[in-house]
C-alpha positions, 0 to 999 in steps of 0.5 A: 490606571493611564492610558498608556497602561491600559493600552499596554494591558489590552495588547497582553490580552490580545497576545495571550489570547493569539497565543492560546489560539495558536497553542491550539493549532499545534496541537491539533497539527500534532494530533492529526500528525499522529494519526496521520504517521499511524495510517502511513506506517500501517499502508507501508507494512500492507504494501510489504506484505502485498508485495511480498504474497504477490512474490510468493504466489509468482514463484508458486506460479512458476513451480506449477508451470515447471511441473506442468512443462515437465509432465507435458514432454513426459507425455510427448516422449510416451505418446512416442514410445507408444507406436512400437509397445507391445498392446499391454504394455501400450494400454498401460501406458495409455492409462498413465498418459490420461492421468498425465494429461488429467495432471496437466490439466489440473495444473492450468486451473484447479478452482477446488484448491484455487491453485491452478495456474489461471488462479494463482496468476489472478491472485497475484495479479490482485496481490499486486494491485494490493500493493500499488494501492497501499503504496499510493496512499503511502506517498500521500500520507508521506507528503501529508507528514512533511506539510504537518511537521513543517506546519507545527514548526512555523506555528511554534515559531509564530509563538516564540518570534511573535511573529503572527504571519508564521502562524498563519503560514503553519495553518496554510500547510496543516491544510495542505497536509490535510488534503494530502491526508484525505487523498492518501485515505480516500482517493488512492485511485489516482496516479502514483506519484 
């Protein structure tokens, strides 16, 4: 063997070998990509469904503060209506005015039932932080994905073209992509963005 033959050998060992390890790259890139799309789609359908129990529990809020203001003027009009009634139609209307009252009350806060206006503004209130703290992780794991794709595409590349740099640069975003990722499952307390 001479030893420009040699050299030549040495140079396909190492060039298999960079490429075996850049082989491992994308699929590791790839791997994480995947669990890390899974974890996005998973926060987007909470933020739909956190949105959407946030909406629903406003509206019931709504229905209750329309009942409640219905009933309230009721009883504005009755306790009117009670100056000129005779004493026993008077009594009877006291005793409904109570249970209206009684209603009325109930519609501010019912604990029992956790349906009283004062829990259903704090249920929606806490369906809405649901939302925002899915969407947070959403835009993080989104950003996480794009840094992953680009990665395996310039890891692919380095392989095809030969060129090792672009290796290096699809690693350098796989890192990226990872930080994002662990922003998007661990830290969405920080700022929207």
């Amino acid at each position: 063997m001479h030893a420009e033959e040699a050299k030549d050998h040495i140079d396909e060992v190492r060039e298999h070998r960079g490429t075996k390890y850049i082989a491992l790259l994308i699929a590791i890139l790839a791997a994480l990509l995947a669990v890390v799309e899974m974890t996005s789609d998973n926060a987007r359908v909470d933020a739909l469904k956190s949105n959407t129990d946030a909406a629903n529990l406003w509206s019931f809020y709504q229905a209750k503060t329309l009942r409640q203001t219905t009933l309230r003027t009721e009883a504005e009009r009755l306790e009117l209506d009670l100056i000129g009634m005779p004493p026993a139609q008077a009594e009877a209307a006291q005793k409904r005015l109570q249970a209206w009252r009684a209603t009325i009350d109930r519609y501010e806060s019912e604990p029992s039932t956790n349906e009283g206006r004062k829990e259903l503004s704090a249920r929606a209130q806490a369906a809405e932080a649901a939302r925002d703290h899915a969407l947070a992780a959403n835009d993080r794991l989104d950003l996480s994905t794009a840094s992953l794709q680009i990665a395996i595409v310039l890891a692919s590349a380095s392989v095809v073209l030969g060129i090792a740099w672009l290796a290096w640069v699809g690693g350098g975003l796989g890192l990226i992509g990872l930080v994002f990722a662990l922003l998007g499952w661990f830290l969405t307390a920080l700022p929207h963005l």
